[in-house]
N, C-alpha and C positions, 0 to 999 in steps of 0.2 A: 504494500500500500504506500503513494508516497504522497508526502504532503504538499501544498504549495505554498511558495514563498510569496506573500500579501506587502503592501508598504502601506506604513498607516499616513494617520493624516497630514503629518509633519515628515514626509520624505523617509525615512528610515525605516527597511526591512522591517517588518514584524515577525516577532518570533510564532512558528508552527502554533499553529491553535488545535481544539478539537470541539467537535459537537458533545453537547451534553444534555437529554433527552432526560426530561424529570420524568419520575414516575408515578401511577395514577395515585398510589397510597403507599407511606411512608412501609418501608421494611428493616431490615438487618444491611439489605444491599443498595438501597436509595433513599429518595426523598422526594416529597411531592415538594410542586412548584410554594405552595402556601407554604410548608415548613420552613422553606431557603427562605422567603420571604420575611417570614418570623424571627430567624434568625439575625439576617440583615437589621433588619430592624432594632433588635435586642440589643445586637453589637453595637450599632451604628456603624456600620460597613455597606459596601453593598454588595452584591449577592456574588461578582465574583471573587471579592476578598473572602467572603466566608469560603466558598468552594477551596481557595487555597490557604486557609487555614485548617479546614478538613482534613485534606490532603498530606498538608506539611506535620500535623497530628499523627496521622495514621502512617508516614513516612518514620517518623520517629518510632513508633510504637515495633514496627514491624523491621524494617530494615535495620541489618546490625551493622554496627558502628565500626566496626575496626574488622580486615581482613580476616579471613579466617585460618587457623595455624594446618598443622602439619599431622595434629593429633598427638596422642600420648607418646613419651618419648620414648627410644627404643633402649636396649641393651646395651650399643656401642655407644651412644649418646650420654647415656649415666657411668658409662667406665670413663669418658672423654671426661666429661664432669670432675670424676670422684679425682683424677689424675690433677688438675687443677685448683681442687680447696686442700687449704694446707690441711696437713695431716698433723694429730694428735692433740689438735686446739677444741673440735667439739666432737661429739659424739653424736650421733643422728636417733632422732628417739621415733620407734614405731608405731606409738602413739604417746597423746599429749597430755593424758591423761594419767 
């Protein structure tokens, strides 16, 4: 699907937009047009500020923050380790309790 590049009113590209199609009655997955309305309202925004704050919420909530590693470390990776902390300074406890 590819998008097209629009210029707004002031000469400069506008960034890709998309359609967004309210739905007839609020669910888990939308919102009717009167909820966004409500909301704007509420806020004192309007209706496309609330949409991306929506967004920018559910962006935070869901997507992680930081790369994701390599998993749990292996066997040459703890020998690599243990070869590097000075020895005889601590004792490693198997539990902390």
């Amino acid at each position: 699907m590819s998008t097209r590049q629009t210029t707004s009113k002031r000469g400069k590209p506008s960034a890709a937009g998309i359609l967004l199609r309210y739905r007839e009655k609020d669910s888990a997955f939308g919102v009717s047009r009167a909820t966004a309305t409500k909301l704007a309202e509420n806020l004192g925004l309007s209706e496309t500020q609330v949409i991306h704050v929506a967004m920018a919420n559910l962006a935070r909530q869901t997507l992680p923050r930081y790369e994701a590693d390599n998993g749990p470390l292996t066997r040459e990776q703890f020998a690599a380790i243990d070869k590097l902390v000075p020895q005889g300074r601590l004792k490693p406890a198997k539990r902390l309790f």
